[in-house]
mmCIF file of the N, C-alpha and C atoms, coordinates in Angstrom:
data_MODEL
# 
_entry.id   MODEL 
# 
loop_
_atom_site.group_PDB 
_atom_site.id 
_atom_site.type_symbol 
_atom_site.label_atom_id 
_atom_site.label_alt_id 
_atom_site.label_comp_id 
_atom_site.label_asym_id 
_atom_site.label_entity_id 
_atom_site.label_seq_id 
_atom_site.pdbx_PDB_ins_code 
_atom_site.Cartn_x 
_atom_site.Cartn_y 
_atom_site.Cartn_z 
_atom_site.occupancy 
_atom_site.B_iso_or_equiv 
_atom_site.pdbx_formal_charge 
_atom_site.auth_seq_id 
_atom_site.auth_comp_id 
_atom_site.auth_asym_id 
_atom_site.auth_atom_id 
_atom_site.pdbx_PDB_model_num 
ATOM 1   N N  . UNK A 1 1  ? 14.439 -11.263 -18.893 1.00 0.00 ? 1  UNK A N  1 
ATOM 2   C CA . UNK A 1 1  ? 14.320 -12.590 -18.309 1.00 0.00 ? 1  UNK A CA 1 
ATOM 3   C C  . UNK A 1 1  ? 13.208 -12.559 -17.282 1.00 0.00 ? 1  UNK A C  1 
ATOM 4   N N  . UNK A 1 2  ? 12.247 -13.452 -17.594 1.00 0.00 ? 2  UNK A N  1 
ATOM 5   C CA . UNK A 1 2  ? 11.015 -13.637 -16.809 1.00 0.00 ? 2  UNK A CA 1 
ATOM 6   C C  . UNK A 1 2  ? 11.238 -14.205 -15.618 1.00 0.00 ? 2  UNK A C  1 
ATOM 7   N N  . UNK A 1 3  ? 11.279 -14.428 -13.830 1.00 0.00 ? 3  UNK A N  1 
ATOM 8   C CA . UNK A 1 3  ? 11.757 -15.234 -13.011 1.00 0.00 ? 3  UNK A CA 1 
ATOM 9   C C  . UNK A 1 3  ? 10.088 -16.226 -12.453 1.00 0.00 ? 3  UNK A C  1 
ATOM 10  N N  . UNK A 1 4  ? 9.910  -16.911 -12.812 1.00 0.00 ? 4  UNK A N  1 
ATOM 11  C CA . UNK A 1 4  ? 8.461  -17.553 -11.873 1.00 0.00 ? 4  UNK A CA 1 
ATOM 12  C C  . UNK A 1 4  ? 8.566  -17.816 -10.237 1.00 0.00 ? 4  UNK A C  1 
ATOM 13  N N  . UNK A 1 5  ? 7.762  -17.201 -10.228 1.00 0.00 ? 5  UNK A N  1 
ATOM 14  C CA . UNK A 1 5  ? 7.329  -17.596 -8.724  1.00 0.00 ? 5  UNK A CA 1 
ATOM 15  C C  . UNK A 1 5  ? 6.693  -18.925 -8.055  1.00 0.00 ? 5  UNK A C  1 
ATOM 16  N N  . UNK A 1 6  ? 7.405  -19.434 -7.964  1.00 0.00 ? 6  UNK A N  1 
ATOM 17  C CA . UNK A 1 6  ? 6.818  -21.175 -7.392  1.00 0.00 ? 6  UNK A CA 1 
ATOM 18  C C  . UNK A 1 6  ? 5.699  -20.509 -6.388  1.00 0.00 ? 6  UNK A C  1 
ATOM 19  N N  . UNK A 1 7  ? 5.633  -19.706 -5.341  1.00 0.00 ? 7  UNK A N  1 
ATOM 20  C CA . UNK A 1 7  ? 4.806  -19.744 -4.200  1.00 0.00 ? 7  UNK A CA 1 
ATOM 21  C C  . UNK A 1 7  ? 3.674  -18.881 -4.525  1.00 0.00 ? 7  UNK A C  1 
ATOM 22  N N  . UNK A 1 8  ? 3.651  -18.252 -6.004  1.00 0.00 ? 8  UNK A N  1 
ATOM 23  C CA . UNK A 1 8  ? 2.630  -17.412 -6.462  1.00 0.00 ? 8  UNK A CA 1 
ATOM 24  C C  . UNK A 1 8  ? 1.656  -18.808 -7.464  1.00 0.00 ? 8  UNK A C  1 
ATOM 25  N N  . UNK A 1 9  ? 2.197  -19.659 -8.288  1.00 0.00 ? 9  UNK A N  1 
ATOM 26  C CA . UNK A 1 9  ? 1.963  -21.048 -8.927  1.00 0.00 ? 9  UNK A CA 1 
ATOM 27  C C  . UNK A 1 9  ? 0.347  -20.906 -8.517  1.00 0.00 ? 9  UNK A C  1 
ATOM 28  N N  . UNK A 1 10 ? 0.058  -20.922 -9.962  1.00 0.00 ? 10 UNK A N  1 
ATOM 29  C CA . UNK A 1 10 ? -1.793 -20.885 -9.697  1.00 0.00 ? 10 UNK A CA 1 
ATOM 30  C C  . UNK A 1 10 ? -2.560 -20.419 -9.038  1.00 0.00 ? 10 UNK A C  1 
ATOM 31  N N  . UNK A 1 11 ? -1.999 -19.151 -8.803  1.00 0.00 ? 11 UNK A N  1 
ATOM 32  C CA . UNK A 1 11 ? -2.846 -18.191 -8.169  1.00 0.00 ? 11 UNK A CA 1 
ATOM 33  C C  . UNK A 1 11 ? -3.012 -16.785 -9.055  1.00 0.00 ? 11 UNK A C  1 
ATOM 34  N N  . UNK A 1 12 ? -4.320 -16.027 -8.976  1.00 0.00 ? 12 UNK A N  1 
ATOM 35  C CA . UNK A 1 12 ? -4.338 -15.074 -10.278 1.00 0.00 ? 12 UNK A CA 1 
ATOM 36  C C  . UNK A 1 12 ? -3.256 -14.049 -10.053 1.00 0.00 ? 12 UNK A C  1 
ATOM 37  N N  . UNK A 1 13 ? -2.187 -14.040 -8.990  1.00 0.00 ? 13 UNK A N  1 
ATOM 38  C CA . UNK A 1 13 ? -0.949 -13.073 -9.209  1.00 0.00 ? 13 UNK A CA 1 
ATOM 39  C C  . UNK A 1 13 ? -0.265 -13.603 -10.421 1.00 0.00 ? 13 UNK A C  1 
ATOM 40  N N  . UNK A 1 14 ? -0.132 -14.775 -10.580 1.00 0.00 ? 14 UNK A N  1 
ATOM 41  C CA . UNK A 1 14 ? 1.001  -15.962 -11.450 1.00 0.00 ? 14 UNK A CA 1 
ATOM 42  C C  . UNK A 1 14 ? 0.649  -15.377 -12.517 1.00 0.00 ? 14 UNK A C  1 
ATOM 43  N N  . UNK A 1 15 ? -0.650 -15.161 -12.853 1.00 0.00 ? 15 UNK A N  1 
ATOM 44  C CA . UNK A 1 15 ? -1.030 -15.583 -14.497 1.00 0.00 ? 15 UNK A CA 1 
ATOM 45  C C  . UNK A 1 15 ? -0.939 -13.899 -14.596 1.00 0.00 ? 15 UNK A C  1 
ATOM 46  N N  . UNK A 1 16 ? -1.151 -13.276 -13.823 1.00 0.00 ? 16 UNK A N  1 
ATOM 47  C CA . UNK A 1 16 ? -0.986 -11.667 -14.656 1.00 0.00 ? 16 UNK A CA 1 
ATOM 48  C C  . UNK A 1 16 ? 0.195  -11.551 -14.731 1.00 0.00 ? 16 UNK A C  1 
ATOM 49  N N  . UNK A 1 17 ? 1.496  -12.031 -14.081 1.00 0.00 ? 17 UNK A N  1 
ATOM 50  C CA . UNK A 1 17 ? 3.164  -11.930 -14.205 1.00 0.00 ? 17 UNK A CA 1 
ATOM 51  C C  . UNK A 1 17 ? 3.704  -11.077 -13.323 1.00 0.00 ? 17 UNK A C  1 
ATOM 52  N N  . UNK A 1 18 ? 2.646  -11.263 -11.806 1.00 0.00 ? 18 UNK A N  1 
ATOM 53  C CA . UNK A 1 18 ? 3.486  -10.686 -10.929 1.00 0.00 ? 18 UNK A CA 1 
ATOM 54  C C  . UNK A 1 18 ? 4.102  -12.037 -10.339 1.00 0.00 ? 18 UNK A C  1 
ATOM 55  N N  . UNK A 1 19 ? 5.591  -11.175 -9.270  1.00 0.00 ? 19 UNK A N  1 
ATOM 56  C CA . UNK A 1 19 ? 6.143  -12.193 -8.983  1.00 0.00 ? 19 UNK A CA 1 
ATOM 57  C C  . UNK A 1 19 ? 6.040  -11.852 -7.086  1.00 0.00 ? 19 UNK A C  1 
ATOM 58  N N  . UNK A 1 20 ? 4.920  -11.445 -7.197  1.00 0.00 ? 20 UNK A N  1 
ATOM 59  C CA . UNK A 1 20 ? 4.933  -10.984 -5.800  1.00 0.00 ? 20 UNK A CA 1 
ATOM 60  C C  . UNK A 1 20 ? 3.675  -12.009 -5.158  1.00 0.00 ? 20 UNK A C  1 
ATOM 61  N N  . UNK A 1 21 ? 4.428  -12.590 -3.549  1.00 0.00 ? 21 UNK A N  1 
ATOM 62  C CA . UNK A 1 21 ? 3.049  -13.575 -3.159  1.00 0.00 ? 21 UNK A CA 1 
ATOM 63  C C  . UNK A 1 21 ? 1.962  -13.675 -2.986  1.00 0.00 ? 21 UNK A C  1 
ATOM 64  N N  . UNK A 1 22 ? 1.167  -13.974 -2.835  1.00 0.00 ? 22 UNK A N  1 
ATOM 65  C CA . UNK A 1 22 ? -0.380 -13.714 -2.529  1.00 0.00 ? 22 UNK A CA 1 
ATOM 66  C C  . UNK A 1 22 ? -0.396 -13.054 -1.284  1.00 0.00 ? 22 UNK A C  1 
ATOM 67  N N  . UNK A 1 23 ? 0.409  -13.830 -0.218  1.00 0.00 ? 23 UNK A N  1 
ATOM 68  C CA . UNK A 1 23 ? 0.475  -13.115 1.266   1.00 0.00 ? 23 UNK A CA 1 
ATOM 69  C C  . UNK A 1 23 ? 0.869  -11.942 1.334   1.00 0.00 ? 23 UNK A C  1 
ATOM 70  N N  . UNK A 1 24 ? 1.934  -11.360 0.113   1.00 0.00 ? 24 UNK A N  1 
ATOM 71  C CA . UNK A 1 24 ? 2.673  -10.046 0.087   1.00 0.00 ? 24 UNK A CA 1 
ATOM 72  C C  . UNK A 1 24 ? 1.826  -9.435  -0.087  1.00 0.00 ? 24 UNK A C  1 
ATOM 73  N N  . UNK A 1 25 ? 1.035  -9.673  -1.191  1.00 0.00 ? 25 UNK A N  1 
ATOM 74  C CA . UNK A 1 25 ? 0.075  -9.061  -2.174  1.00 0.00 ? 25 UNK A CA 1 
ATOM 75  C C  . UNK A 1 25 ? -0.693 -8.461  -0.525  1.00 0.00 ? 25 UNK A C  1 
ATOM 76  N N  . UNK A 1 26 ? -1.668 -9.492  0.201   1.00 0.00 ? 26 UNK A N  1 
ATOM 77  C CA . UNK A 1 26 ? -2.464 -9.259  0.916   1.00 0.00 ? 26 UNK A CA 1 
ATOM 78  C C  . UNK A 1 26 ? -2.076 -8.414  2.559   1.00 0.00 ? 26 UNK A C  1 
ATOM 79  N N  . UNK A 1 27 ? -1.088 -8.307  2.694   1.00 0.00 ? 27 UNK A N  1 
ATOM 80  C CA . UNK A 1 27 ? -0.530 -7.486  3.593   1.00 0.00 ? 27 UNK A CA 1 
ATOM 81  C C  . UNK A 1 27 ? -0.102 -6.200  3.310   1.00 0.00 ? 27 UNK A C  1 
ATOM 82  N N  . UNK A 1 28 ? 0.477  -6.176  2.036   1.00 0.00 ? 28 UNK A N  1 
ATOM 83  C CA . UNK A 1 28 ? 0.433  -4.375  1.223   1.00 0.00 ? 28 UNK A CA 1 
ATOM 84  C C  . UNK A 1 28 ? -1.249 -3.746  1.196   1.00 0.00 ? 28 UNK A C  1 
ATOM 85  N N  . UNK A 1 29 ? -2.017 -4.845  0.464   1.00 0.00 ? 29 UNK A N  1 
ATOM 86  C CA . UNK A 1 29 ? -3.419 -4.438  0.403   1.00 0.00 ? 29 UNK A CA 1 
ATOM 87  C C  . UNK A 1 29 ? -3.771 -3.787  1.731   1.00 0.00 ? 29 UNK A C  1 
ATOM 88  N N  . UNK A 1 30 ? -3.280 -4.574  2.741   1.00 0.00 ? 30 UNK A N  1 
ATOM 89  C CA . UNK A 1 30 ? -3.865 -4.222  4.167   1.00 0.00 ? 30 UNK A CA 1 
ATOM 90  C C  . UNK A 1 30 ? -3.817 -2.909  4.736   1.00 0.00 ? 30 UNK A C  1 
ATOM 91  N N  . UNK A 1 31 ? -2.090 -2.755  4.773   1.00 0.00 ? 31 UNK A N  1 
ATOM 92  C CA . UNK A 1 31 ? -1.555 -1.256  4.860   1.00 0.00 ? 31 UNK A CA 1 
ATOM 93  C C  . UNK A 1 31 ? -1.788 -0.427  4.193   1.00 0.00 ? 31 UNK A C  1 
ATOM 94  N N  . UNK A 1 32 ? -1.642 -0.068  2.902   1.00 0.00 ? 32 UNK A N  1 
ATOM 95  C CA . UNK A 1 32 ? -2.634 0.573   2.136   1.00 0.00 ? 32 UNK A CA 1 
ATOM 96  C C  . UNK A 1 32 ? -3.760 1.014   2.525   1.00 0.00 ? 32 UNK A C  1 
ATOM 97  N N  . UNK A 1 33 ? -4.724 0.277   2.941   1.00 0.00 ? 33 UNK A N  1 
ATOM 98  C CA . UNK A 1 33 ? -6.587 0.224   3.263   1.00 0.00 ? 33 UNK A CA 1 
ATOM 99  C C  . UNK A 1 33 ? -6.074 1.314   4.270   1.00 0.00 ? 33 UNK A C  1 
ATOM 100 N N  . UNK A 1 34 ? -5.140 0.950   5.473   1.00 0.00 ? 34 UNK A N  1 
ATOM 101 C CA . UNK A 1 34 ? -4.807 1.874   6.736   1.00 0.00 ? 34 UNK A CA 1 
ATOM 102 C C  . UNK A 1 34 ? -4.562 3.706   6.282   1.00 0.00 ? 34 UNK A C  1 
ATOM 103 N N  . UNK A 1 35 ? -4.118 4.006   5.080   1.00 0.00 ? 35 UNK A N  1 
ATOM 104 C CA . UNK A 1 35 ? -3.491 5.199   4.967   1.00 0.00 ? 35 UNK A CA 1 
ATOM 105 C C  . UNK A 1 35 ? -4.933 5.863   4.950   1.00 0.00 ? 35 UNK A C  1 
ATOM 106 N N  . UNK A 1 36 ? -4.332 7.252   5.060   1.00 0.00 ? 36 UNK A N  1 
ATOM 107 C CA . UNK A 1 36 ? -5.539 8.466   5.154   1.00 0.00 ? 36 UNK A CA 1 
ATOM 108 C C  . UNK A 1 36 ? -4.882 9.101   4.398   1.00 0.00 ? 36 UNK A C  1 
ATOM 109 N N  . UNK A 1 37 ? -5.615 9.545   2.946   1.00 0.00 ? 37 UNK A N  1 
ATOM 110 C CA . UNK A 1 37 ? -5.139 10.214  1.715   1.00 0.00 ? 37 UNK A CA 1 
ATOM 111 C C  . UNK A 1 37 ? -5.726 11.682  2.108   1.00 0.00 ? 37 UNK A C  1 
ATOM 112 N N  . UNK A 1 38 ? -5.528 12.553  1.714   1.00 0.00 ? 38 UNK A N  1 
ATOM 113 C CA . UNK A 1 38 ? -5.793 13.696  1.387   1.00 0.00 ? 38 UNK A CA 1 
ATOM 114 C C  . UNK A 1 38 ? -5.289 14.750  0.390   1.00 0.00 ? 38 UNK A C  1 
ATOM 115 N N  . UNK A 1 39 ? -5.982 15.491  -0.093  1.00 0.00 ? 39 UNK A N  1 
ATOM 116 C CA . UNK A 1 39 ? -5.929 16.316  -1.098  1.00 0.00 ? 39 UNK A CA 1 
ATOM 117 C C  . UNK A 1 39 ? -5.806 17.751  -0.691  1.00 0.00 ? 39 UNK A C  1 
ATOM 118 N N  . UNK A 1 40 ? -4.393 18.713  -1.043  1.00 0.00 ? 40 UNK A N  1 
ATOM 119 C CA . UNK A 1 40 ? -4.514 19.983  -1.253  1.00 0.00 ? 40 UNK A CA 1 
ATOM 120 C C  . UNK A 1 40 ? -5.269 21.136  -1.437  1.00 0.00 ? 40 UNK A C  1 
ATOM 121 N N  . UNK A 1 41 ? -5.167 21.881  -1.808  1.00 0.00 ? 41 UNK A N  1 
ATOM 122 C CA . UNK A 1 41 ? -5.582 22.860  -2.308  1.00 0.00 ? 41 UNK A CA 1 
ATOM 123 C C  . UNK A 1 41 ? -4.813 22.687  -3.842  1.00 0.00 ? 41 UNK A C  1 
ATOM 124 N N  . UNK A 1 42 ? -3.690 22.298  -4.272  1.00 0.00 ? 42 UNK A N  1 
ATOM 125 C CA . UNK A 1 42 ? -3.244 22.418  -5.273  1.00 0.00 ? 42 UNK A CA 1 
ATOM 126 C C  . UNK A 1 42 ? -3.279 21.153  -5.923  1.00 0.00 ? 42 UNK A C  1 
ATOM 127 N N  . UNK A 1 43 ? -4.193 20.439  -5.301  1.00 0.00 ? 43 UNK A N  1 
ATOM 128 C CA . UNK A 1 43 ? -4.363 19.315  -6.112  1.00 0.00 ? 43 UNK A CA 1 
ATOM 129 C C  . UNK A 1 43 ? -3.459 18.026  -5.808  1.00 0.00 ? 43 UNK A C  1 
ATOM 130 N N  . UNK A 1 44 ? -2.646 18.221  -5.228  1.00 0.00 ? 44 UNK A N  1 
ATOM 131 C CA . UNK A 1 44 ? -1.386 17.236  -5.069  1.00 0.00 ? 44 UNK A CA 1 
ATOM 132 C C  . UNK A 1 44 ? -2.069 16.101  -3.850  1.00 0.00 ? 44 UNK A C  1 
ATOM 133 N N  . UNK A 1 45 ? -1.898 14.863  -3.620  1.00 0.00 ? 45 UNK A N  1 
ATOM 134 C CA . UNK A 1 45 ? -1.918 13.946  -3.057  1.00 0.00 ? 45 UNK A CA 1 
ATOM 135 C C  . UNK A 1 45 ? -0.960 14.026  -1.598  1.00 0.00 ? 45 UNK A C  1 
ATOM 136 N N  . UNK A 1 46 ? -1.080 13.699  -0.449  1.00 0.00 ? 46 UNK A N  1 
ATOM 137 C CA . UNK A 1 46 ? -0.436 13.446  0.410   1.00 0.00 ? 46 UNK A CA 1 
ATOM 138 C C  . UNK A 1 46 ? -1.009 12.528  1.661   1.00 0.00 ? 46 UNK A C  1 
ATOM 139 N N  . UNK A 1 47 ? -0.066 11.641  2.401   1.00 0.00 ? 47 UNK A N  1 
ATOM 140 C CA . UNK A 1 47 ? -0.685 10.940  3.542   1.00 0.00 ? 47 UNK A CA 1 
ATOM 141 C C  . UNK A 1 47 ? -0.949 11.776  4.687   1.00 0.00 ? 47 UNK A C  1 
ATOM 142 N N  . UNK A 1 48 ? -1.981 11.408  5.404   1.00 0.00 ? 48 UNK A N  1 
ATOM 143 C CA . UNK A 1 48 ? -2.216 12.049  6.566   1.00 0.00 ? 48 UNK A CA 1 
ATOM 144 C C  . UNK A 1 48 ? -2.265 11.395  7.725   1.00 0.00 ? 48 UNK A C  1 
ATOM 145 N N  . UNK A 1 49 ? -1.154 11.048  8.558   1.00 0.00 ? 49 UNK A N  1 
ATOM 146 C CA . UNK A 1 49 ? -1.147 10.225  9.538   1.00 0.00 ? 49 UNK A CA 1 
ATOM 147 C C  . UNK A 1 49 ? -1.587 10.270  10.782  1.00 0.00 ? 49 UNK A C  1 
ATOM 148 N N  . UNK A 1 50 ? -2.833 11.901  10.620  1.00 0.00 ? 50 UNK A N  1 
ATOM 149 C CA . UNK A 1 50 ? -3.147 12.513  12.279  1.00 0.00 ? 50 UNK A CA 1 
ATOM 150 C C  . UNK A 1 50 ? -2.307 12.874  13.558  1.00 0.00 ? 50 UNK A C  1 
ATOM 151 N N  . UNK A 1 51 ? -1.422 12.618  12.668  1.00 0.00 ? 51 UNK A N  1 
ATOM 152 C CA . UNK A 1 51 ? -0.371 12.719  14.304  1.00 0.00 ? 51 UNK A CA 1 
ATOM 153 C C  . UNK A 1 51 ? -0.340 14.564  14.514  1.00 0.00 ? 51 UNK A C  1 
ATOM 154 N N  . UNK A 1 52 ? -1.152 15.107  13.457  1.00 0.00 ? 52 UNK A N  1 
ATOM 155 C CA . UNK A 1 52 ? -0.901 17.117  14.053  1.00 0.00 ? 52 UNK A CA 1 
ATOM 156 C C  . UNK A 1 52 ? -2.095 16.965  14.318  1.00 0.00 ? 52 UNK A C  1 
ATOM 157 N N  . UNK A 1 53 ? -2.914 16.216  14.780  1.00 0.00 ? 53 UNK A N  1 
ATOM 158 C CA . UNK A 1 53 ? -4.187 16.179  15.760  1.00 0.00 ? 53 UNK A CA 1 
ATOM 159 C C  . UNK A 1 53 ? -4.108 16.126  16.969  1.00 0.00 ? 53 UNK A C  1 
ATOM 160 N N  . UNK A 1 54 ? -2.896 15.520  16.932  1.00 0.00 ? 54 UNK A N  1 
ATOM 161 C CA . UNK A 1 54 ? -2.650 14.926  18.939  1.00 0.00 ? 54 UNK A CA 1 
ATOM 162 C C  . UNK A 1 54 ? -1.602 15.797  19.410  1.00 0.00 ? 54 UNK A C  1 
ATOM 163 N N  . UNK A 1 55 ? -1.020 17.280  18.451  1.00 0.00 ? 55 UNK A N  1 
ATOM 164 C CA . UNK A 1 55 ? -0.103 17.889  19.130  1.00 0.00 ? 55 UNK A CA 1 
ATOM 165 C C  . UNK A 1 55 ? -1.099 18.828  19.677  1.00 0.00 ? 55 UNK A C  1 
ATOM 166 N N  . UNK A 1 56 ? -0.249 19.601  20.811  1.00 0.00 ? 56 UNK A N  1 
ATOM 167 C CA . UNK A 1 56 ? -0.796 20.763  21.452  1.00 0.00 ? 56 UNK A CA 1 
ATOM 168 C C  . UNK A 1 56 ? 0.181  22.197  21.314  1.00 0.00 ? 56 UNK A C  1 
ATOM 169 N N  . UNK A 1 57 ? -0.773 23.305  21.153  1.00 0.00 ? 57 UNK A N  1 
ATOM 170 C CA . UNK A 1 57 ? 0.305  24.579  20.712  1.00 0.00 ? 57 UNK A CA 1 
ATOM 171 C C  . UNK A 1 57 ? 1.154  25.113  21.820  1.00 0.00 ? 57 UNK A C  1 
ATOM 172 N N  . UNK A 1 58 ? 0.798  24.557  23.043  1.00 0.00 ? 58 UNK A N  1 
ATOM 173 C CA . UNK A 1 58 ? 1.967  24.771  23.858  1.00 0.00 ? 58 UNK A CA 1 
ATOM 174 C C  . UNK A 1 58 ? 3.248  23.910  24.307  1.00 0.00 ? 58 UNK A C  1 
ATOM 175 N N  . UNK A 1 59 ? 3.445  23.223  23.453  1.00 0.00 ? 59 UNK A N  1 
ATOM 176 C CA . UNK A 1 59 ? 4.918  22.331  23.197  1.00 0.00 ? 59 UNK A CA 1 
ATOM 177 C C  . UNK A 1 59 ? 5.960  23.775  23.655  1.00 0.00 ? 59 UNK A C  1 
# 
């Protein structure tokens, strides 16, 4: 069962068959843009949020 999105309605989310808003759409986009990706040594994907930049080794 397909559900339509009235608040997506003629916008190019509608017609590809998402049911997610334009505003949703554009605030995930946003956060997203924010992440810092980085790559392994083994290849694997992970976020990097800098926060082991701002520690110090004498904690």
């Amino acid at each position: 069962i397909r559900r339509e999105n009235k608040a997506a309605a003629g916008s190019a989310s509608s017609s590809s068959g998402s049911n997610v808003s334009a505003d949703v759409q554009q605030l995930l986009m946003t956060a997203l843009s924010k992440l810092h990706l980085k790559q392994n040594e083994q290849g694997e994907w992970y976020v990097d949020s800098g926060a082991a930049a701002h520690v110090t080794g004498d904690a």
